[in-house]
C-alpha positions in Angstrom: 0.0 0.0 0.0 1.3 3.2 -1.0 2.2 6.1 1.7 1.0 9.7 0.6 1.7 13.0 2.4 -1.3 15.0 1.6 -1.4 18.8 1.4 -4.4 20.4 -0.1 -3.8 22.7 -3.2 -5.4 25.8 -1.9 -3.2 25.0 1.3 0.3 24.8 -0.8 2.5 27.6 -0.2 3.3 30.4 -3.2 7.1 28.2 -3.4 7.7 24.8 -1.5 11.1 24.7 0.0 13.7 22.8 -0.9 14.0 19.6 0.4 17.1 19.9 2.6 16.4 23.4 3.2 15.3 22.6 6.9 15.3 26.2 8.2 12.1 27.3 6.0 10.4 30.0 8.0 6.9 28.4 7.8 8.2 25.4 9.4 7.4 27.6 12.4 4.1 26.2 11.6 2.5 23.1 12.8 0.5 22.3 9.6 4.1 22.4 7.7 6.3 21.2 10.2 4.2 18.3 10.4 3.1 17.5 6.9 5.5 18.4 5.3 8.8 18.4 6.9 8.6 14.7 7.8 7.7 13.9 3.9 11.4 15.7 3.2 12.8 14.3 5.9 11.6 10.2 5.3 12.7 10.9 1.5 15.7 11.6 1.9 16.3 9.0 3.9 15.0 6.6 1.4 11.4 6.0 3.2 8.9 5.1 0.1 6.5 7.9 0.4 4.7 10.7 -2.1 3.3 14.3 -1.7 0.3 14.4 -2.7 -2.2 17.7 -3.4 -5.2 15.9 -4.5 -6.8 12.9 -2.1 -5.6 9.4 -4.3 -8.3 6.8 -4.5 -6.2 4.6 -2.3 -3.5 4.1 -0.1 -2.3 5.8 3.5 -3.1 9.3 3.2 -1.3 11.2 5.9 -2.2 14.9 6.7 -2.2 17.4 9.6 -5.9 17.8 11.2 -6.1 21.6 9.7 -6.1 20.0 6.2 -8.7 17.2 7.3 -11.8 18.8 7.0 -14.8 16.8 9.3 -16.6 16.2 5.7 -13.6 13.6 4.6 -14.8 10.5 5.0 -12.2 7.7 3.8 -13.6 4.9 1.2 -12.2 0.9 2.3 -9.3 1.6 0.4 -8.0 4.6 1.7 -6.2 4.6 4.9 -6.6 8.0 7.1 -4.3 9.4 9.1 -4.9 12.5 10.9 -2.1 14.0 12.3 -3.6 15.3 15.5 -0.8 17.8 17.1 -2.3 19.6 19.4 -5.7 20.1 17.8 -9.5 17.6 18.1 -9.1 14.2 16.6 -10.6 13.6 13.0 -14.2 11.9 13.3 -13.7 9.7 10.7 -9.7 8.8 10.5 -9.3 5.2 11.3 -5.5 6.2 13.0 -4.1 9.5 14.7 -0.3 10.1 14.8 -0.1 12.2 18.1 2.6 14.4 19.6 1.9 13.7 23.8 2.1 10.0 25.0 -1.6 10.8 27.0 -3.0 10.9 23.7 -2.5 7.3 23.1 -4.2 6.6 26.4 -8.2 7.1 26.9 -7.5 9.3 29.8 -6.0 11.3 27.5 -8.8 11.9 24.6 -12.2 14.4 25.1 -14.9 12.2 26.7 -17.1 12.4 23.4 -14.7 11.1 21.6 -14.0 7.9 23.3 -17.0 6.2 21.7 -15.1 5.9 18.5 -11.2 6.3 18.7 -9.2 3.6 16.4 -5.0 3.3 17.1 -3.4 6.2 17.9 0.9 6.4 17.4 2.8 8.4 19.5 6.2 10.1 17.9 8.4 12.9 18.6 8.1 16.3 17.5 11.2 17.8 15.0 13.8 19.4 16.6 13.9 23.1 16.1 16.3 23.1 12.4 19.5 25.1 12.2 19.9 25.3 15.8 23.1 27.4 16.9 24.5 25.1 19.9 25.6 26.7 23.1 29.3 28.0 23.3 31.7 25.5 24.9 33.7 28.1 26.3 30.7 28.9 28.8 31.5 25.4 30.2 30.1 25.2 33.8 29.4 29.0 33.8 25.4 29.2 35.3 23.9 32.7 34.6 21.9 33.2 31.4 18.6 31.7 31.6 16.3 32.0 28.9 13.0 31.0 28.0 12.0 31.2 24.1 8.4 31.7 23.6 5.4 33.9 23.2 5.4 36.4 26.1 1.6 34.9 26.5 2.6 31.8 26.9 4.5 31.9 30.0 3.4 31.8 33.8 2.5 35.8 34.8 4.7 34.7 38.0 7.7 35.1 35.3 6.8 38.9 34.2 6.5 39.8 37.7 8.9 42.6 39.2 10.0 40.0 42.3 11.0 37.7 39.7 13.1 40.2 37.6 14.5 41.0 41.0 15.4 37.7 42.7 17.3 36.9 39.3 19.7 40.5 39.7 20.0 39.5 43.3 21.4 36.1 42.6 23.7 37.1 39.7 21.3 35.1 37.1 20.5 36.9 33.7 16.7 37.1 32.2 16.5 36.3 28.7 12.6 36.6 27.7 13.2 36.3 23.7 9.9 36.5 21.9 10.8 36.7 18.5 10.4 33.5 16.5 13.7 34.4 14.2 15.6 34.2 17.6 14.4 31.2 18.7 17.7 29.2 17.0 20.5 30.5 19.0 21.5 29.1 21.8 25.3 30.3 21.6 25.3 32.2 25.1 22.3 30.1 27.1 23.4 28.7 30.1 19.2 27.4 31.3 16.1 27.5 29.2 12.8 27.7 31.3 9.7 26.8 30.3 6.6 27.4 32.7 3.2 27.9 31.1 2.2 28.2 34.4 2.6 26.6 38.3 -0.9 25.7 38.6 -0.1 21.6 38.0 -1.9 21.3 34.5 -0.6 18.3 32.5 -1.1 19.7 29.3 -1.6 16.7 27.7 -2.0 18.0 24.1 1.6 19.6 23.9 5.1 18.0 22.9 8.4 18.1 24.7 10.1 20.0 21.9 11.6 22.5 24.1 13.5 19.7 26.6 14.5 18.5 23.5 16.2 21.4 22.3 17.5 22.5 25.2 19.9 18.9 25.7 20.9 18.9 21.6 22.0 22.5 22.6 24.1 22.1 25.3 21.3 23.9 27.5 19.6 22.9 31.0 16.0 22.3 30.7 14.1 24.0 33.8 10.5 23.0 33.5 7.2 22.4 35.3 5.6 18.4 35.4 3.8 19.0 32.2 2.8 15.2 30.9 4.9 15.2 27.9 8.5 16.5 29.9 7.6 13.8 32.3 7.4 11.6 29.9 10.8 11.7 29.1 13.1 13.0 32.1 14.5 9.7 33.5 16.3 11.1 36.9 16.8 14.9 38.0 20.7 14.7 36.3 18.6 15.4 33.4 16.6 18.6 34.0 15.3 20.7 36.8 11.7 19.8 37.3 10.1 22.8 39.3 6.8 22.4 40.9 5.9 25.9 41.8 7.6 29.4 42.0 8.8 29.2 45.1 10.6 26.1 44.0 11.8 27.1 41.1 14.0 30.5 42.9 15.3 27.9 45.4 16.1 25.5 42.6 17.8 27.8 40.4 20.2 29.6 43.5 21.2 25.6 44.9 22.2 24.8 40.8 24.5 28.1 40.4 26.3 27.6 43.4 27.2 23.7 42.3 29.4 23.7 39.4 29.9 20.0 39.6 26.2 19.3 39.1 25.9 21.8 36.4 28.6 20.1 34.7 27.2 16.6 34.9 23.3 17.9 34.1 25.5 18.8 30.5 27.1 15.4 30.0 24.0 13.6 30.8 22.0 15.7 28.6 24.6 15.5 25.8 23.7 12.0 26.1 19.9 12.2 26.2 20.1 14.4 23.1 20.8 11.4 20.8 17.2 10.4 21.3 15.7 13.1 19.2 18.3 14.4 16.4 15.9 14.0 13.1 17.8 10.7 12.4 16.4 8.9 15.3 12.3 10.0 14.5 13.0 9.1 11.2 13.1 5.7 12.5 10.1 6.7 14.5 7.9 7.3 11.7 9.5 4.8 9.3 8.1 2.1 12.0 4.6 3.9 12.2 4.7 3.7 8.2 5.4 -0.1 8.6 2.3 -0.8 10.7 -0.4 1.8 9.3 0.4 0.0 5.9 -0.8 -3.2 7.3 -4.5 -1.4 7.9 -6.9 -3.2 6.5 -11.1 -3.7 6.9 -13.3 -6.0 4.8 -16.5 -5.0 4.3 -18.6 -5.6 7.2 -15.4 -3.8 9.0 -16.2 -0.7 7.4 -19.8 -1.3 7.5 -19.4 -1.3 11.2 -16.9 1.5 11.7 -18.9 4.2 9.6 -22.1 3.5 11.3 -19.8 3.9 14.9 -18.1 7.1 13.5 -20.9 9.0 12.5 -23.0 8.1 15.6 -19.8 9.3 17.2 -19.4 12.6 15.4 -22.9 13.5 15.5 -22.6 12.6 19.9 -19.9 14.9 19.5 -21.8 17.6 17.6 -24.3 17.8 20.3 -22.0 18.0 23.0 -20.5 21.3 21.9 -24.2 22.9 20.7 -24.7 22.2 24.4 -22.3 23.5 26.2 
């Protein structure tokens, strides 16, 4: 069964980008980073797939939810696969590539969607391309913390005036940069922080792309226990996991007066980085890829499913005119 990448015509950008040319500025968006990032990325490293900007009659169509309109209903011989990110499932894709391990669990999907769900694959978000790695000459040095970001998307504990002083007081450096062409260099970042907020959310619809760039960097992740950061810190040599403000000040003064920790949180992280450079979720997807082309349904099968689906959808429907 053939593997497409689809990506609606009126959805096609004015010029695609070349297919090494990872830095592309609209790969700042999820709909392309997705899409069609991972269909440059598999083909160069020889994974049989197509880009497609018309639906094909059959075969696994993959394609970010915001080019998955609810009216696409798949025939028995085409495979859906919504890629859901961080927006609703499809009602009618049979499988859902998701970016948060709790969206492969039922815990972890809307309540009136559980009456119809199908397999859901988890894989890792890209890296942030073209990534300028911290300077080695900073080696144990403990001062410039940064968090890159929307301002809006960052606890209101971390705009504060106590917060901007504690860090002068302590000899740490705030680094609030909010500009997305900035987001790449890490050359003089010592931390990166990442709080949405200290309120305990999960956040189970979000990736962990931010610890990952932090340890291919050279940086030390500072977070909060958001589900998908959890997820993948195995001890505390890997990253500071801060449960509250309070927390996070006492956290931060105890790491910049231990150089030796700081110094090992960098080796370990050098070595947790290998998990995530592009070449590793090729392998990611390539195994998805494997398994989704397998998908099959005979005819009573997909009797079955669309009558569950739309029963489904139209559950869902009324849920939301509800509320």
């Amino acid at each position: 069964m053939n593997v497409y990448f689809y990506l609606p015509e009126d959805q096609k950008p004015a010029q695609l980008p070349a297919q090494t040319d990872f830095t592309w500025k609209d790969y700042s968006l999820g709909k392309y980073c997705w899409g069609l990032q991972t269909y440059n990325r598999l083909q160069l490293a020889g994974v049989p797939c197509e880009l497609t900007h018309t639906l094909p009659e059959e075969g696994v169509i993959i394609a970010h939810r915001a080019f998955l309109p609810d009216s696409i209903i798949p025939t028995r011989k085409q495979v859906l696969v919504c890629i859901q990110a961080d927006w609703s499932r499809h009602p009618f894709a049979q499988l859902h590539i998701c970016q948060n391990m709790a969206q492969t669990k039922m815990s972890g999907i809307p309540r009136p969607e559980r009456f119809a769900t199908g397999e859901t694959y988890f894989v890792h978000h890209w890296p942030q391309p073209g990534m300028t790695p911290r300077d080695p000459a900073r080696g144990n040095t403990f001062e410039n913390i940064y968090y890159f970001g929307l301002a809006e998307n960052l606890a209101p504990e971390l705009k504060s005036d106590d917060w901007h002083q504690f860090m002068e007081e302590n000899g740490l450096k705030w680094h609030l940069e909010s500009s997305p062409a900035n987001w790449r260099d890490y050359s003089q970042v010592d931390g990166v922080l990442f709080a949405r907020d200290f309120t305990g959310k999960k956040h189970i619809n979000k990736p962990a792309s931010k610890l990952f760039n932090a340890w291919i960097t050279g940086a030390i992740p500072i977070c909060t226990p958001e589900s998908a950061y959890v997820d993948e810190i195995e001890n505390d040599t890997q990253a500071v996991v801060i449960n509250n403000y309070d927390d996070l000040k006492a956290k931060l003064v105890a790491l910049k007066n231990d150089p030796d920790r700081i110094r090992n949180m960098q080796q370990q992280g050098a070595v947790k980085a290998k998990q995530y450079y592009p070449e590793a979720i090729v392998q990611e997807w390539a195994a998805i890829l494997e398994k989704v082309k397998q998908y099959r349904m005979s005819r009573g099968q997909y009797a079955a499913f669309i009558t569950k689906r739309s029963f489904s959808w139209l559950l869902c429907k009324c849920v939301r005119w509800l509320r």
